[in-house]
N, C-alpha and C positions, 0 to 999 in steps of 0.2 A: 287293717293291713291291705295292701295293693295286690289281691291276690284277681287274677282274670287268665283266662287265654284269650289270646289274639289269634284271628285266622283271616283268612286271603282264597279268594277264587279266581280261577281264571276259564273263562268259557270259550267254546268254540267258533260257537257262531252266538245269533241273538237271542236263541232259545234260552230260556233261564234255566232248562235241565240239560247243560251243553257242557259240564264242567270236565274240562281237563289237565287242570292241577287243583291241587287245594294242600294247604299248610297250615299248620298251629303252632303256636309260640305261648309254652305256659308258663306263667309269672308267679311267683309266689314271693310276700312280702319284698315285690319293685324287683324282684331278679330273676332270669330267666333258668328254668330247670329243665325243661325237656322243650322240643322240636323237633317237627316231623314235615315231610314234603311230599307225595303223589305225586307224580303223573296218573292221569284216569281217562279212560278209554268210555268217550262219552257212548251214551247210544246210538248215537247216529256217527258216521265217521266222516260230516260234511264241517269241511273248518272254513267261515269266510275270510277272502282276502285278507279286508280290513281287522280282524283279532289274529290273525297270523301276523300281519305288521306290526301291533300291540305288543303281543309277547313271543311271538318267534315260534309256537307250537304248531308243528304239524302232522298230519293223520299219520304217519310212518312213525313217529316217535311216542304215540302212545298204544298203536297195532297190538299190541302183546302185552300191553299193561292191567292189569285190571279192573273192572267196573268200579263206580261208586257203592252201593252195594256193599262189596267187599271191601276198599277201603275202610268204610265206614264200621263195620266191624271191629276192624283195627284201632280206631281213634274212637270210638264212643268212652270205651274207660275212661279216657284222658280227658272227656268234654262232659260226664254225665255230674249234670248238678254244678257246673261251672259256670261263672259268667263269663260270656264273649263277648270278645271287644273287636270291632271292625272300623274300616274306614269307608263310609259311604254303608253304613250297614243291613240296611233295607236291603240293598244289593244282595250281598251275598245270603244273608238269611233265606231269598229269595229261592237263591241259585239252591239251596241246601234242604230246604223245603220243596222246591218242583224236582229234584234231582229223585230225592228220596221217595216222593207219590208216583215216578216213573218206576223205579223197582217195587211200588207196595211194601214200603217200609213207613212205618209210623212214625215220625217224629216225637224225640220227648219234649215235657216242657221245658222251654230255654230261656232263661233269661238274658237280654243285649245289651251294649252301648254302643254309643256311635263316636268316631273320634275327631269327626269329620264337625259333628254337631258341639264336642265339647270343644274344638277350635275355638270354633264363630264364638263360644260365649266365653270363655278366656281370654281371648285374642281379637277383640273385634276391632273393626275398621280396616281390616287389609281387604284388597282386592281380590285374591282368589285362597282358597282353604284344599285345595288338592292336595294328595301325598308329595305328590314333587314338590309343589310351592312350601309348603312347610318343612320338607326336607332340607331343603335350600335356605330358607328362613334360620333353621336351627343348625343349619352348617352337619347335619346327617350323610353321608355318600351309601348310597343305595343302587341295586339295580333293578331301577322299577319294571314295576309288572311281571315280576318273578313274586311266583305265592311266599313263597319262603321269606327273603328280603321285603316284601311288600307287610307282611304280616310282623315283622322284628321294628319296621319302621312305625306301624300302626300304634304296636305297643311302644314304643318309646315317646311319641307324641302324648300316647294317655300321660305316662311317668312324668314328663315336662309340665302338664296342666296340673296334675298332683303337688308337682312341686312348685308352681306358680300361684297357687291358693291356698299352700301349705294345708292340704289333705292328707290325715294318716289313714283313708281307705278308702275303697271306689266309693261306695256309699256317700262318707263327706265329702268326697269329690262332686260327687252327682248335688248334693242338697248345696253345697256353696255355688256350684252354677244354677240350680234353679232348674234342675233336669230330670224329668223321668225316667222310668227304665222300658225299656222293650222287651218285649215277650211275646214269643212261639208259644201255644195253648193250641191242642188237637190241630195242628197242621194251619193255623189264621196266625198271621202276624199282624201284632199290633207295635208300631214304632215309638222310639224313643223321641218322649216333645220336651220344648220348654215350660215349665211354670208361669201363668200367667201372674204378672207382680200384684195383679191384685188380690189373689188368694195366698197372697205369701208373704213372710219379710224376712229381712236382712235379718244374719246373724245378730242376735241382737241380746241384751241383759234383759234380765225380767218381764222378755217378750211384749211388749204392748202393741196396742191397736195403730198400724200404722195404715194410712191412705198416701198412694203414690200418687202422684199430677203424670202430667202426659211427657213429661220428658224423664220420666222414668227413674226418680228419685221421690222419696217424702215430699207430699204437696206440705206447703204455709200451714196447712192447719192441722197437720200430726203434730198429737202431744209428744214427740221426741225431740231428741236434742242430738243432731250428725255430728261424728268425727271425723274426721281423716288421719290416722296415725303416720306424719310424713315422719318422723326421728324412725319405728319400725320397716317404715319405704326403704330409706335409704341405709337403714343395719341389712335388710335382706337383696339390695342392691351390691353394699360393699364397691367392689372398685368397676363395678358394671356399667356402661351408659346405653341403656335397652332403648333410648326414646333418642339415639343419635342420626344424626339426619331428620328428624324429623321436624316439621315448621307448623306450630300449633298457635291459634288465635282465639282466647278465650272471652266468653263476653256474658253478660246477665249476672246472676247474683249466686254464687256456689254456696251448698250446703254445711258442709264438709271441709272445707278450706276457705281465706279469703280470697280474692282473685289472685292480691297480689302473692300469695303465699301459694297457691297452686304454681304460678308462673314461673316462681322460684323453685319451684321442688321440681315442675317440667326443665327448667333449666338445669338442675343438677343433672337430671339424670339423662342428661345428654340432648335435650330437644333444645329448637330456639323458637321465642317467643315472639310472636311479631304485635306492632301495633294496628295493623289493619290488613285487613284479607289483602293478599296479594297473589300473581299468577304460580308462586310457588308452594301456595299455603297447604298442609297434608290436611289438620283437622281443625275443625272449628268446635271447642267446647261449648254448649250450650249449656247455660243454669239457669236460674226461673228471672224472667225476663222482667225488666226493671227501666226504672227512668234512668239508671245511671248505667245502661251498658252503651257501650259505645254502638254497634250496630245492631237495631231492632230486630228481632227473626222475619220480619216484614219485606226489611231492607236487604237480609241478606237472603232468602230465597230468591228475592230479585236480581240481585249481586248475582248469585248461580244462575239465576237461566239469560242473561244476556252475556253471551260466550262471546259477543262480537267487541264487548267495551273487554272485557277479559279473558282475552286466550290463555287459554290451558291446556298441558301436556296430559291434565291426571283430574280425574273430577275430587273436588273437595270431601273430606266424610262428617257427616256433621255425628257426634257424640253428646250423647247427654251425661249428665256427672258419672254416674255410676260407668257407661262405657268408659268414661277416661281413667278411671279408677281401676276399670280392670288388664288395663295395659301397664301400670305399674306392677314393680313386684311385690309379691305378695296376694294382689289382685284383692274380692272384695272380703279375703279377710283380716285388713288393713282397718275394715271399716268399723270402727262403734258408735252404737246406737242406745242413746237412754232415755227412760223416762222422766220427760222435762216434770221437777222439784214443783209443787203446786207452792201458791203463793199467798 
């Protein structure tokens, strides 16, 4: 079940124990039950310019408010033994952690996610992964850098990557990306990373021994046999086109689909397919490189860095199968994996 709180800081200045609002947003199974907001009267009453322009707070407005400390009184019920969910989460943990060692209060153990982090591996290839840009992205209206709004946003993004790898709990959310979790332990933060693909594999049937290659799928010489479920792509697409506007040019030899049949399934689902890199192209599919792709990876990092034969508004992103796999819906639990039948 999708049970977390989300929470949001906002600080004064660059001290990391400068916090002058903080909110929590608690979720249980994907819906929100309680939320709460501060204003908090940091320790020092110096706000610079620049986070006054951020979020509009100034030292008159929190004068009479009171400390973190206190706050925290208030909200520990509601966070003890929770998982939190932030955007940029390092951040705030940060902020929560030095706020608390300034008043001599202990920290419990906490365990984090970052939502900032489960983007990029949900959603890769975009340009920027900030709350705005993804707000905007999922067509959210928020008022950013309000803790409140900023924390309801946070959580809704987790809920979105839930539902894009069909995850029924944070947990399977975290193991279908390939993500650790973060943990606060005696006052040290330790951050949430990715799984390195070579210690791990793909949801898979009767687990076997898989070796990734460098573009970041099963090399030639794993004993499995890749799927691509495109008929469950496009049931959990339904009347969606998530890959519209986009100009995708795929090339090498895919795992998981054939080229031509990726190129079709990218066509349905709203993208267009081009026959050779051009100044408008968003992604270039990489698959394991072969004598019959049309441009070599040779040829087209070279293609990339002479910008003078090809101007471009937007630099190219180059994806390997699994990344383009995880911008369909469903993402990578679309994927199956079996052990190739001995012979």
């Amino acid at each position: 079940m999708l049970d977390f709180v989300a929470i949001d800081f906002e600080t004064a200045n660059s001290r990391p124990d400068s916090a002058c609002q903080f909110a929590v947003v608690v979720y249980e199974q994907g819906r929100i039950v309680h939320e709460a907001s501060w204003l908090v009267k940091p320790p020092r009453l110096y706000f610079s310019p620049q986070n006054i322009a951020i979020h509009g707070i100034k030292p008159e407005h929190v004068a009479d408010q009171p400390n973190f400390a206190t706050v925290w009184e208030q909200c520990k019920p509601v966070l003890d033994g929770r998982l939190l969910v932030a955007h940029n989460a390092r951040f705030d943990l940060g902020v929560l952690t030095s706020t608390l060692a300034t008043y001599d209060v202990a920290p419990p153990r906490i365990d984090f996610s970052c939502t900032r982090l489960i983007a990029q591996r949900c959603w890769p290839g975009h340009t920027s992964y900030g709350l705005a840009a993804l707000a905007e992205r999922f067509g959210i209206r928020f008022q950013h850098h309000d803790a409140l709004e900023d924390s309801r946003t946070c959580g809704e993004v987790a809920l979105r990557a839930a539902e894009h790898v069909q995850a029924e709990s944070f947990e399977d959310l975290e193991k279908k990306l390939f993500l650790t979790r973060g943990v606060v332990s005696l006052g040290q933060i330790s951050s949430p990373k990715t799984i390195k693909r070579s210690r791990t594999a793909w949801p898979v049937t009767n687990r076997p021994e898989v070796s990734y290659g460098r573009q970041g799928i099963p090399s030639r010489k794993a004993k499995v046999e890749v799927q691509v479920n495109a008929e469950r792509i496009q049931s959990i697409a339904g009347n969606d086109k998530p890959l519209t506007g986009r100009r995708i040019f795929f090339t090498g030899k895919l795992m998981g689909l054939s080229r031509a049949d990726a190129m079709a399934l990218a066509s349905s689902l709203g993208a267009t397919c081009e026959d050779e890199i051009g100044p408008a192209t968003d992604y270039v599919v990489m698959g394991q490189p072969d004598a019959a792709s049309p441009v070599p990876p040779t040829a087209l990092a070279a293609m990339q860095a002479n910008e003078s034969e090809t101007p471009r508004d937007k630099p190219i992103r180059l994806l390997s199968e699994r990344q383009f796999v995880q911008l369909l819906p469903g993402g990578q639990a679309v994927v199956e994996i079996q052990v190739k039948k001995r012979r």
